[in-house]
PDB file of N, CA, C and O in Angstrom:
ATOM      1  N   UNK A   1     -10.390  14.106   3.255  1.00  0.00           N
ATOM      2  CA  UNK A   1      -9.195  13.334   3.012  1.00  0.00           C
ATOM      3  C   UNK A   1      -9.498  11.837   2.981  1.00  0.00           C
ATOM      4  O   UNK A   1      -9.061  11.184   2.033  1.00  0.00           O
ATOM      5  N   UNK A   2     -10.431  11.056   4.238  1.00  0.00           N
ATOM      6  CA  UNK A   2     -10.903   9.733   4.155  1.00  0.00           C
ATOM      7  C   UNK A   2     -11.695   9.760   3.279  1.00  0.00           C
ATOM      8  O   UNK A   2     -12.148   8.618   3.357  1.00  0.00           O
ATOM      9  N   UNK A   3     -12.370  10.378   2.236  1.00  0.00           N
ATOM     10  CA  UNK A   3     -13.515   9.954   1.615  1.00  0.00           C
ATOM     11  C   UNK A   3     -12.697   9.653   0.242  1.00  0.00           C
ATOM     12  O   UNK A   3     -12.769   8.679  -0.506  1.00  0.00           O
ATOM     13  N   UNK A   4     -11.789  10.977   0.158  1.00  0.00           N
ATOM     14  CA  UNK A   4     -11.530  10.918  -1.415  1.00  0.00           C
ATOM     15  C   UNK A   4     -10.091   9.910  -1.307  1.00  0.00           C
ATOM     16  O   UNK A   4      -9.667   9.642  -2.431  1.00  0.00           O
ATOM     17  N   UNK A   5      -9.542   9.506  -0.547  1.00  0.00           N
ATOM     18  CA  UNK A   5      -8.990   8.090  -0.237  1.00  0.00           C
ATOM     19  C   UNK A   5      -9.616   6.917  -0.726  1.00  0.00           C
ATOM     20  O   UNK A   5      -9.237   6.171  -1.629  1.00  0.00           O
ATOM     21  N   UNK A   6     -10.615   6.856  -0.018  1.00  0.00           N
ATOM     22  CA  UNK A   6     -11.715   5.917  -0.222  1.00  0.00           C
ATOM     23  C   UNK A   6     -12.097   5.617  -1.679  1.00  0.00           C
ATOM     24  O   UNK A   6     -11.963   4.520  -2.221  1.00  0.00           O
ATOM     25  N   UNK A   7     -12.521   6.577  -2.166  1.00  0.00           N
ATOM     26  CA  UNK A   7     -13.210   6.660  -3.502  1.00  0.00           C
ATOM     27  C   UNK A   7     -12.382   6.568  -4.272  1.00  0.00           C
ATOM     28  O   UNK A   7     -12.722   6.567  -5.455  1.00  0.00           O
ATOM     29  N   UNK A   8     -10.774   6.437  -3.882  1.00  0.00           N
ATOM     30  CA  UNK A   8      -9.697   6.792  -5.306  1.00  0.00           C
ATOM     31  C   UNK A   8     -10.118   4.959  -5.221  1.00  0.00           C
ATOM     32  O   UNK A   8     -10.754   4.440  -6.139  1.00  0.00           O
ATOM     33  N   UNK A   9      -9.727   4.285  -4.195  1.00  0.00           N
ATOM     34  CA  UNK A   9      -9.246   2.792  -4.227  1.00  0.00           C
ATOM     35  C   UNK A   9     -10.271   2.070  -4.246  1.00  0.00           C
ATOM     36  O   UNK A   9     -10.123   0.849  -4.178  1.00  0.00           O
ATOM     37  N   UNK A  10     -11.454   2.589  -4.336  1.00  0.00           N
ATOM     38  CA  UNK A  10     -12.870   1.648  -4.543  1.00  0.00           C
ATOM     39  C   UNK A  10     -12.997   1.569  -6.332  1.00  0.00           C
ATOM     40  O   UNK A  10     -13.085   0.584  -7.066  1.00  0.00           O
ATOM     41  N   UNK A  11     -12.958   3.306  -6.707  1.00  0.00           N
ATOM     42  CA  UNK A  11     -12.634   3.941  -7.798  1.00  0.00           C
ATOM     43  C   UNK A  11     -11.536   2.285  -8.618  1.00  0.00           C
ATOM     44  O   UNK A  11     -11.895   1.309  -9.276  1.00  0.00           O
ATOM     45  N   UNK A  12     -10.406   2.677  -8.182  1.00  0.00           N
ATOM     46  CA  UNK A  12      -9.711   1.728  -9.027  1.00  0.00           C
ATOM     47  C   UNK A  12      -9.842   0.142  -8.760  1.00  0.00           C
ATOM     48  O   UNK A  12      -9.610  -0.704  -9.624  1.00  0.00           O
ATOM     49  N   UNK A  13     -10.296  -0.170  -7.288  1.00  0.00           N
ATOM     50  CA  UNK A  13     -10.391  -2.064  -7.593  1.00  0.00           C
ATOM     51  C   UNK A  13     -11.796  -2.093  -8.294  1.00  0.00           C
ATOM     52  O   UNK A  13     -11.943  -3.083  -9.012  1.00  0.00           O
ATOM     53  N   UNK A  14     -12.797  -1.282  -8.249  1.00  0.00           N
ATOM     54  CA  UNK A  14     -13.856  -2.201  -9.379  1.00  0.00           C
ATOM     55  C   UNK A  14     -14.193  -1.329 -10.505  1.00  0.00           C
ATOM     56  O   UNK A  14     -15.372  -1.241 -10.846  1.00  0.00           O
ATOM     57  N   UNK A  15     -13.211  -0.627 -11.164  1.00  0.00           N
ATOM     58  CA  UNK A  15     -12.619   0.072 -12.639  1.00  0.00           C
ATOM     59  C   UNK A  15     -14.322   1.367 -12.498  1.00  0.00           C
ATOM     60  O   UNK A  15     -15.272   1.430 -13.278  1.00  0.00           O
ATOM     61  N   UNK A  16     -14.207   1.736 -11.911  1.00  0.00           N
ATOM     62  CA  UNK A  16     -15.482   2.759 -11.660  1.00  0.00           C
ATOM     63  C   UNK A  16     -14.697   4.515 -11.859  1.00  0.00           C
ATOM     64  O   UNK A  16     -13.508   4.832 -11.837  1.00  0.00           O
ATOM     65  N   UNK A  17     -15.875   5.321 -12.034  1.00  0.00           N
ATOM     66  CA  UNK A  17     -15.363   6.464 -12.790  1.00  0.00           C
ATOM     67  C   UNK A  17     -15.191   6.845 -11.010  1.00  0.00           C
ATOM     68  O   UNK A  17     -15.971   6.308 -10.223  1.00  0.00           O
ATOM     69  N   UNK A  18     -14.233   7.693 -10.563  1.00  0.00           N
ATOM     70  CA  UNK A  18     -14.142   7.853  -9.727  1.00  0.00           C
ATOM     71  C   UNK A  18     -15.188   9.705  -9.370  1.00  0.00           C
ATOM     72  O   UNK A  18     -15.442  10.307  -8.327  1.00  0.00           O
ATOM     73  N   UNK A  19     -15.378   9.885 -10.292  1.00  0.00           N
ATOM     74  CA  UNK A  19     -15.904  11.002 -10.179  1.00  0.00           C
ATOM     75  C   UNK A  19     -17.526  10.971  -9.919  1.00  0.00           C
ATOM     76  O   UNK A  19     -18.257  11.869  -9.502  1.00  0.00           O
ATOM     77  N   UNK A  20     -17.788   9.824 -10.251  1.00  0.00           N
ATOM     78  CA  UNK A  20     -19.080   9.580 -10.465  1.00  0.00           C
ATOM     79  C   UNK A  20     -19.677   8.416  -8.522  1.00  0.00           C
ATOM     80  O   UNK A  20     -20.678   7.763  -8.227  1.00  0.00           O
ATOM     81  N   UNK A  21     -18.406   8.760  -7.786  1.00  0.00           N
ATOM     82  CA  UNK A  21     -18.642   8.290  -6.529  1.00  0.00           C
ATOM     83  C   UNK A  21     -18.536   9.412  -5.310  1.00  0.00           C
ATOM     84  O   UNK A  21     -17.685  10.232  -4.965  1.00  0.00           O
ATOM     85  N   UNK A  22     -19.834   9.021  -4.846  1.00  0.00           N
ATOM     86  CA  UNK A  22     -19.965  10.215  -3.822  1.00  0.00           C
ATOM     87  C   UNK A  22     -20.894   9.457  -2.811  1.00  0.00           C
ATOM     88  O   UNK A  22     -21.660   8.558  -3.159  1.00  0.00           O
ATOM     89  N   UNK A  23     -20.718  10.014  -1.229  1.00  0.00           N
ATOM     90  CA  UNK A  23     -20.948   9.609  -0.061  1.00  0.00           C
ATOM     91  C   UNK A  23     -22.212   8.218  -0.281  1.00  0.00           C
ATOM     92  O   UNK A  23     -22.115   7.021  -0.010  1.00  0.00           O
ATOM     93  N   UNK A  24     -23.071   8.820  -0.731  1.00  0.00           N
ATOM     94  CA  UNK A  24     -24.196   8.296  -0.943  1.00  0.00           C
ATOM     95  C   UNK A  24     -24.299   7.563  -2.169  1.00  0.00           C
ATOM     96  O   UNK A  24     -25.351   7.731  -2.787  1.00  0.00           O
ATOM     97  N   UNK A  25     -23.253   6.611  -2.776  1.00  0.00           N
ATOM     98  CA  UNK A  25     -23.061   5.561  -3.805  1.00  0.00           C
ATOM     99  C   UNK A  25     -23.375   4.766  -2.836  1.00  0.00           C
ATOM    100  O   UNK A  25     -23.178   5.084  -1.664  1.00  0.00           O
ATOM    101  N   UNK A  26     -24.009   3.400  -3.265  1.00  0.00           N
ATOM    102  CA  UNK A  26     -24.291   1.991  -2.655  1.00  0.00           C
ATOM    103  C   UNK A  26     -23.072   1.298  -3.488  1.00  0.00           C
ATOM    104  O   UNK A  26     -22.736   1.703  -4.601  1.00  0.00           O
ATOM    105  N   UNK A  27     -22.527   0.340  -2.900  1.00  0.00           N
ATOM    106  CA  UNK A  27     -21.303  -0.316  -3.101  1.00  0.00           C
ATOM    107  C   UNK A  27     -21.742  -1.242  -3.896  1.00  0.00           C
ATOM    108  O   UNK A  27     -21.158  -1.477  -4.954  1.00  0.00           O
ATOM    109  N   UNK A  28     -23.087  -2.064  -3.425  1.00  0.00           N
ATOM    110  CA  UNK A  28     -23.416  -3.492  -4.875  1.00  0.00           C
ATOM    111  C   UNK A  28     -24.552  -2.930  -5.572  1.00  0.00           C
ATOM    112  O   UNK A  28     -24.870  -3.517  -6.605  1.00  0.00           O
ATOM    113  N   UNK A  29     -25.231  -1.923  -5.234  1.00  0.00           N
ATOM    114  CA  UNK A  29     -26.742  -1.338  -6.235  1.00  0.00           C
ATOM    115  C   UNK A  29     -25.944  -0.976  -7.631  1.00  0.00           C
ATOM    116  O   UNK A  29     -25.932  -1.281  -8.824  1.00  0.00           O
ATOM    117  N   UNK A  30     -25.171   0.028  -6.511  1.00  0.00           N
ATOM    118  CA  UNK A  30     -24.904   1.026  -7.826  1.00  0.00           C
ATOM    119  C   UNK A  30     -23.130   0.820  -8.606  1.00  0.00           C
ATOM    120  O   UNK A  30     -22.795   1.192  -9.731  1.00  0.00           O
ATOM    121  N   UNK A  31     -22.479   0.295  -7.822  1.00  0.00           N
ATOM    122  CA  UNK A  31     -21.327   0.029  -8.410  1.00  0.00           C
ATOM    123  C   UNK A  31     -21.023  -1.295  -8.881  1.00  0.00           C
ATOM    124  O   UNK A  31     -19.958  -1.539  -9.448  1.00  0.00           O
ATOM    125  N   UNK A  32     -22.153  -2.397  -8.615  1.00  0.00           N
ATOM    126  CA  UNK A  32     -21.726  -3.639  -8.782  1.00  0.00           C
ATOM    127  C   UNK A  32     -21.093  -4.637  -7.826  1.00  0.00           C
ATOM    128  O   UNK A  32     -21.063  -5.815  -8.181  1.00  0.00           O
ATOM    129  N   UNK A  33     -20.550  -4.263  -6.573  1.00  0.00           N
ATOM    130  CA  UNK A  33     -19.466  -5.216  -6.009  1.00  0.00           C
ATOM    131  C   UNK A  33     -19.959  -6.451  -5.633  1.00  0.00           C
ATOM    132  O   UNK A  33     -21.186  -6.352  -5.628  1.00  0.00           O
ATOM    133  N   UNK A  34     -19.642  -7.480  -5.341  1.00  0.00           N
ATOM    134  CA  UNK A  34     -19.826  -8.417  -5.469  1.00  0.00           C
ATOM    135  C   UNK A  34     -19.312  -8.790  -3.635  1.00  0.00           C
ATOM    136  O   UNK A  34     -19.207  -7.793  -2.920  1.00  0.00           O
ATOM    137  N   UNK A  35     -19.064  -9.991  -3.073  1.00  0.00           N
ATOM    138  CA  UNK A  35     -19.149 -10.408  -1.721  1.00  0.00           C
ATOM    139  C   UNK A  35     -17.460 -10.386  -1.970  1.00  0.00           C
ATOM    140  O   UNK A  35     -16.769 -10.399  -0.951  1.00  0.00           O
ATOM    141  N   UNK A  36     -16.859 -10.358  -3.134  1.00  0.00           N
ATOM    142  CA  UNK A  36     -15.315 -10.971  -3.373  1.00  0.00           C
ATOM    143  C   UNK A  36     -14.791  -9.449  -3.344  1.00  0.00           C
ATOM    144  O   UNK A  36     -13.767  -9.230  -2.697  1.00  0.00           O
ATOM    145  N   UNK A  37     -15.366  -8.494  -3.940  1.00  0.00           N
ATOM    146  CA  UNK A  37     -14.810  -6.764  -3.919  1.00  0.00           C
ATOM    147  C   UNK A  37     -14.813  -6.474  -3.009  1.00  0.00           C
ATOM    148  O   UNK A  37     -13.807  -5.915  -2.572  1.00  0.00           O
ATOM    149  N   UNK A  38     -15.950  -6.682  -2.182  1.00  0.00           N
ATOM    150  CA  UNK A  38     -16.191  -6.198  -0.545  1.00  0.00           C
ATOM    151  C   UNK A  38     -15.095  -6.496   0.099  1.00  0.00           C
ATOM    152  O   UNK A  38     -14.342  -5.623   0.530  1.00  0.00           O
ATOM    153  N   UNK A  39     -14.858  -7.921   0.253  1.00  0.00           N
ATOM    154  CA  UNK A  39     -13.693  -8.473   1.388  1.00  0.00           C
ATOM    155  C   UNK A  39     -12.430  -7.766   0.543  1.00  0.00           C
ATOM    156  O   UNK A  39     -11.801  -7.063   1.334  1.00  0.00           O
ATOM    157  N   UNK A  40     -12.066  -7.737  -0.299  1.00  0.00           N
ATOM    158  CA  UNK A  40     -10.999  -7.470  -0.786  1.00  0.00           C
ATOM    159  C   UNK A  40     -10.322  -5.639  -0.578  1.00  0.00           C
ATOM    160  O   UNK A  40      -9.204  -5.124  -0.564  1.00  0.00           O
ATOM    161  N   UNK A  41     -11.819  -5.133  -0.441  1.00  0.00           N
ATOM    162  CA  UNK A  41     -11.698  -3.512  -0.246  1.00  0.00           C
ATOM    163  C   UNK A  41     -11.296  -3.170   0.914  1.00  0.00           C
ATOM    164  O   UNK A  41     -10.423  -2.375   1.263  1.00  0.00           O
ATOM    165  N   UNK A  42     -12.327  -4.139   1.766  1.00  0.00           N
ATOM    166  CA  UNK A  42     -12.187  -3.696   3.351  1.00  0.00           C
ATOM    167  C   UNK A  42     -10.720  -4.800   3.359  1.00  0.00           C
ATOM    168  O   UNK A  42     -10.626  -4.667   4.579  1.00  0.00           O
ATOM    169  N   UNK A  43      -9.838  -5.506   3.109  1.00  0.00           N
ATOM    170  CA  UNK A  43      -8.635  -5.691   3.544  1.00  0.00           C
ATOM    171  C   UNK A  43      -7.630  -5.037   3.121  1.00  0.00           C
ATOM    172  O   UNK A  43      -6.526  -5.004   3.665  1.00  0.00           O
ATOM    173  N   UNK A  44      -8.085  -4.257   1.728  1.00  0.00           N
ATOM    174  CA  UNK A  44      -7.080  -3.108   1.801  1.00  0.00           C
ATOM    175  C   UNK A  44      -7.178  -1.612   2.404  1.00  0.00           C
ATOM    176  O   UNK A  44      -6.286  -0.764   2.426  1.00  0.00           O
ATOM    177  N   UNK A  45      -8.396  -1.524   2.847  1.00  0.00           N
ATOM    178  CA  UNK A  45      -9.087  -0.314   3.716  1.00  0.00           C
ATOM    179  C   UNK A  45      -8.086  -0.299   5.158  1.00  0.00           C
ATOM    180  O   UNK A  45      -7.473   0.637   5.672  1.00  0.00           O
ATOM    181  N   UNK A  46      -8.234  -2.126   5.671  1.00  0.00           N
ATOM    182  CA  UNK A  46      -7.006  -2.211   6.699  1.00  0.00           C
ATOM    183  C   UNK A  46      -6.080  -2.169   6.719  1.00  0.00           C
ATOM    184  O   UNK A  46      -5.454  -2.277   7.773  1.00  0.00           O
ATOM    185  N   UNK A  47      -5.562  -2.004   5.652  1.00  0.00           N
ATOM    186  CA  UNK A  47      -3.773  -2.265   6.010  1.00  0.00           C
ATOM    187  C   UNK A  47      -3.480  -0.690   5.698  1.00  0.00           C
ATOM    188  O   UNK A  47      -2.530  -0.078   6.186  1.00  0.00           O
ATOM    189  N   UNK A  48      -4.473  -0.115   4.783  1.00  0.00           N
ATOM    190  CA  UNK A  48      -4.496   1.742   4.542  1.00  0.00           C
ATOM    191  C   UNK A  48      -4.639   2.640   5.827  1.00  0.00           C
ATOM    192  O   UNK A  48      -4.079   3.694   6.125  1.00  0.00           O
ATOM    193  N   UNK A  49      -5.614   1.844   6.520  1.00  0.00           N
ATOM    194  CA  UNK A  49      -5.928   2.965   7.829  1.00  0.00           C
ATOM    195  C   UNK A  49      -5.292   2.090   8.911  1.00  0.00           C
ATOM    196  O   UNK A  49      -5.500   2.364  10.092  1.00  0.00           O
ATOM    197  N   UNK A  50      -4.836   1.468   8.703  1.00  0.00           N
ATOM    198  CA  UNK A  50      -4.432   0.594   9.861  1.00  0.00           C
ATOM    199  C   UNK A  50      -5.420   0.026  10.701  1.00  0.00           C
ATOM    200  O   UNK A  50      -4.974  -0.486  11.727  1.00  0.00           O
ATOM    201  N   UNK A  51      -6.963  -0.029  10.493  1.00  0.00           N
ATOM    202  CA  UNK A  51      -7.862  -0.583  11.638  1.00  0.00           C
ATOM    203  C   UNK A  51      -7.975  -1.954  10.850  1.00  0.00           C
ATOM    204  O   UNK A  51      -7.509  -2.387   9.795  1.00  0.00           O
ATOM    205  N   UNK A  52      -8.931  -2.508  11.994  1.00  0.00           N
ATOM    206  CA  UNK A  52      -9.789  -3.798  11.721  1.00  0.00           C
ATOM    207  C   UNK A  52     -11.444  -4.101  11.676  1.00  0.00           C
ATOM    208  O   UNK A  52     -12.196  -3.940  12.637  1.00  0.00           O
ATOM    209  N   UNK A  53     -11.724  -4.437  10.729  1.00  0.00           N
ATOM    210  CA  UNK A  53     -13.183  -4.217  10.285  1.00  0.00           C
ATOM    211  C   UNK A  53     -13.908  -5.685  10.963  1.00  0.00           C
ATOM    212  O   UNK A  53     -13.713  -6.782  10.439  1.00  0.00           O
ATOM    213  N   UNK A  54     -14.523  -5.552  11.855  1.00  0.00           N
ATOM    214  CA  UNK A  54     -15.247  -6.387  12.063  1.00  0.00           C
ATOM    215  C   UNK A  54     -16.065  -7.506  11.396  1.00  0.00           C
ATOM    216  O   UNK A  54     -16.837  -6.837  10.710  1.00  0.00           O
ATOM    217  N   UNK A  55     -16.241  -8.238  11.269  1.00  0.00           N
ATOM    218  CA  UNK A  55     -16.951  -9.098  10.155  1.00  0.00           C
ATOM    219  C   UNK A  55     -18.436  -8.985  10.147  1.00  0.00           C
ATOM    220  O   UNK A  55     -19.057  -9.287   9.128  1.00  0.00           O
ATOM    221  N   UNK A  56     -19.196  -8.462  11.495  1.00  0.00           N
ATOM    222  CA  UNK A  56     -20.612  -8.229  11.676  1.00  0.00           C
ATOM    223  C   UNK A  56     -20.696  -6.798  10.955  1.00  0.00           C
ATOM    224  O   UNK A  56     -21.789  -6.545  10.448  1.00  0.00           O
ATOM    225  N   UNK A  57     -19.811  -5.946  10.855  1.00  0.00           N
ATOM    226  CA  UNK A  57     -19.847  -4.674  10.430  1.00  0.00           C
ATOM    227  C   UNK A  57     -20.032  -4.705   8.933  1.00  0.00           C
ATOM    228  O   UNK A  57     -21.007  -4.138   8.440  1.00  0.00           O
ATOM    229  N   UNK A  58     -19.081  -5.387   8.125  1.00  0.00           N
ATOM    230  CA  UNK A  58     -18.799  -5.303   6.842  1.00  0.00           C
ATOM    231  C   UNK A  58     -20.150  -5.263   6.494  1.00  0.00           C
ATOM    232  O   UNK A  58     -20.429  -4.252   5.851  1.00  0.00           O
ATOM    233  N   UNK A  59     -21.271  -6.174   6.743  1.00  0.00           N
ATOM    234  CA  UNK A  59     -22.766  -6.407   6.032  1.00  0.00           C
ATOM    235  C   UNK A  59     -23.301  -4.875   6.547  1.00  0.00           C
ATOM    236  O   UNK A  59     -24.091  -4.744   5.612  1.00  0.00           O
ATOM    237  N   UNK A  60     -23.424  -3.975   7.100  1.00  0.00           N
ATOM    238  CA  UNK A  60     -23.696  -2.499   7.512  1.00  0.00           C
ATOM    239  C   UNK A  60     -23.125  -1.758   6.711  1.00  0.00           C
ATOM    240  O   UNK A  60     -23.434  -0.615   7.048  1.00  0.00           O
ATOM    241  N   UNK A  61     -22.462  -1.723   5.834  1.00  0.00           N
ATOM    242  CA  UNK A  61     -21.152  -0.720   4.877  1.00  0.00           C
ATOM    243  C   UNK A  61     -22.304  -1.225   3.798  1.00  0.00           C
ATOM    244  O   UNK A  61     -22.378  -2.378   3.373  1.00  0.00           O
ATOM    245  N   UNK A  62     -23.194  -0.127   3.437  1.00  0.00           N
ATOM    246  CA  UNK A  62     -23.803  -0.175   1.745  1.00  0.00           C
ATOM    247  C   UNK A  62     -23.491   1.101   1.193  1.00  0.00           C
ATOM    248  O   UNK A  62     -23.902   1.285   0.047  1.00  0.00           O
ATOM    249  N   UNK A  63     -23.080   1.704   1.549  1.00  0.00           N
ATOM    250  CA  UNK A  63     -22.639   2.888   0.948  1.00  0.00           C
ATOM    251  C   UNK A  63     -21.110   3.674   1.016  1.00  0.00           C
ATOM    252  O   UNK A  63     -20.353   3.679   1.986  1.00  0.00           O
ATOM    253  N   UNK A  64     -20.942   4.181  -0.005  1.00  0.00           N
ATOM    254  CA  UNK A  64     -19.256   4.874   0.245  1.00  0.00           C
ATOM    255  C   UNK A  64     -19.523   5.736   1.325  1.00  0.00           C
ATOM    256  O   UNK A  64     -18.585   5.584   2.107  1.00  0.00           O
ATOM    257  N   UNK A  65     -20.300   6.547   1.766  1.00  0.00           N
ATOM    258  CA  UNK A  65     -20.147   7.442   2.844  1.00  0.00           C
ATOM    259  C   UNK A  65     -20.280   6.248   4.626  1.00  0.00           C
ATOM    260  O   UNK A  65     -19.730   6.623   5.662  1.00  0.00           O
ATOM    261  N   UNK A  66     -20.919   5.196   4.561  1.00  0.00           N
ATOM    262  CA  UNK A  66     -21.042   4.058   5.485  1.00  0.00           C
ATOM    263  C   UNK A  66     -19.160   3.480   6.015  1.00  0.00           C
ATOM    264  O   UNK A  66     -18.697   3.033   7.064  1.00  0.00           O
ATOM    265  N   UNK A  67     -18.646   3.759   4.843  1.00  0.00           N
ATOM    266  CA  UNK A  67     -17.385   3.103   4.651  1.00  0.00           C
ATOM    267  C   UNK A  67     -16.702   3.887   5.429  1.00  0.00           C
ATOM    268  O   UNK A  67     -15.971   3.456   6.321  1.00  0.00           O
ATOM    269  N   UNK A  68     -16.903   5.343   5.122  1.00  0.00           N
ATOM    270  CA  UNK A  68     -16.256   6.891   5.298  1.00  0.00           C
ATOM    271  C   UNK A  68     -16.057   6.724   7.200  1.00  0.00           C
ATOM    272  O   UNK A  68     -15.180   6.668   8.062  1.00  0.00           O
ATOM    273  N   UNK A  69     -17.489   6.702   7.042  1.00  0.00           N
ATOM    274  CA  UNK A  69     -17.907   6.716   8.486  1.00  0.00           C
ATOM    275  C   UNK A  69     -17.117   6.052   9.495  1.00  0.00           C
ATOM    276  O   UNK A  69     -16.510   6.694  10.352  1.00  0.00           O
ATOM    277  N   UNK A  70     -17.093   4.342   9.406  1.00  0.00           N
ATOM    278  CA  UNK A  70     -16.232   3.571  10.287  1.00  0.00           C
ATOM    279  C   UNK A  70     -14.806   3.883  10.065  1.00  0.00           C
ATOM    280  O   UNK A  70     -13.918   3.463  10.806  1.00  0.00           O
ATOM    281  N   UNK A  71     -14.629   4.528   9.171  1.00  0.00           N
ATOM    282  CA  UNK A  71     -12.920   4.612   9.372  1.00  0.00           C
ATOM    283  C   UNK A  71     -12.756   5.449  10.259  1.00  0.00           C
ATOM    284  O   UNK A  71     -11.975   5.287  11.196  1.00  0.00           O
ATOM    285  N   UNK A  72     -13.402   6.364  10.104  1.00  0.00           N
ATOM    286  CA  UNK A  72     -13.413   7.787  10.897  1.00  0.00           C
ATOM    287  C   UNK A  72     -13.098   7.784  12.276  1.00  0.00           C
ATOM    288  O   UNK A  72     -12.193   8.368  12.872  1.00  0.00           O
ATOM    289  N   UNK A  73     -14.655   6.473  12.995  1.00  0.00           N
ATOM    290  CA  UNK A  73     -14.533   5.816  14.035  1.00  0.00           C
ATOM    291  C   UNK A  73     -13.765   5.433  14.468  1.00  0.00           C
ATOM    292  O   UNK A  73     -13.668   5.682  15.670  1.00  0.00           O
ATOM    293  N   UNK A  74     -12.832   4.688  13.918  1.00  0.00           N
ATOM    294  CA  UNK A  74     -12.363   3.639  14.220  1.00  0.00           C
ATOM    295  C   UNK A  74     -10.689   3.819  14.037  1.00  0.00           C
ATOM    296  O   UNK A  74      -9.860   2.912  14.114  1.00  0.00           O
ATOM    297  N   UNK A  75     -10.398   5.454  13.736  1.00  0.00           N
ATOM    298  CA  UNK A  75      -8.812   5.578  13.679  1.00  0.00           C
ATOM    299  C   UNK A  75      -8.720   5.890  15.215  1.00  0.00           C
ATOM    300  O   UNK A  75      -7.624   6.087  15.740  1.00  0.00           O
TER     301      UNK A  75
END
């Protein structure tokens, strides 16, 4: 349920095939994001799960399944 959450709204802020994202996508290798997608994902990641992403954390999130993970944690 958190992953394919995840992947719909990563999927649509940086126009990516959503099918073509799975645990083990890297967020800037393989999808492109940039330092401006990142912050922008993880502030809508927060207001979706209701947590708060640490700012030392965000640089640890290289992958969609990394992403998966702290939410998980952190509900």
């Amino acid at each position: 349920m958190i992953f394919e959450t995840v992947r719909s709204m990563i999927a649509k802020q940086l126009k990516a095939d959503e099918a073509s994202i799975t645990p083990e996508t890297r967020l800037v290798e393989d999808l492109k994001a940039d330092s401006a997608n990142v912050m922008i994902m993880i502030m809508d990641l927060e207001d979706k799960f209701g947590i708060m992403v640490e700012d030392d954390q965000i640089m640890k999130m290289k992958t969609v399944g990394d992403v998966v993970a702290y939410i998980e944690s952190h509900q």
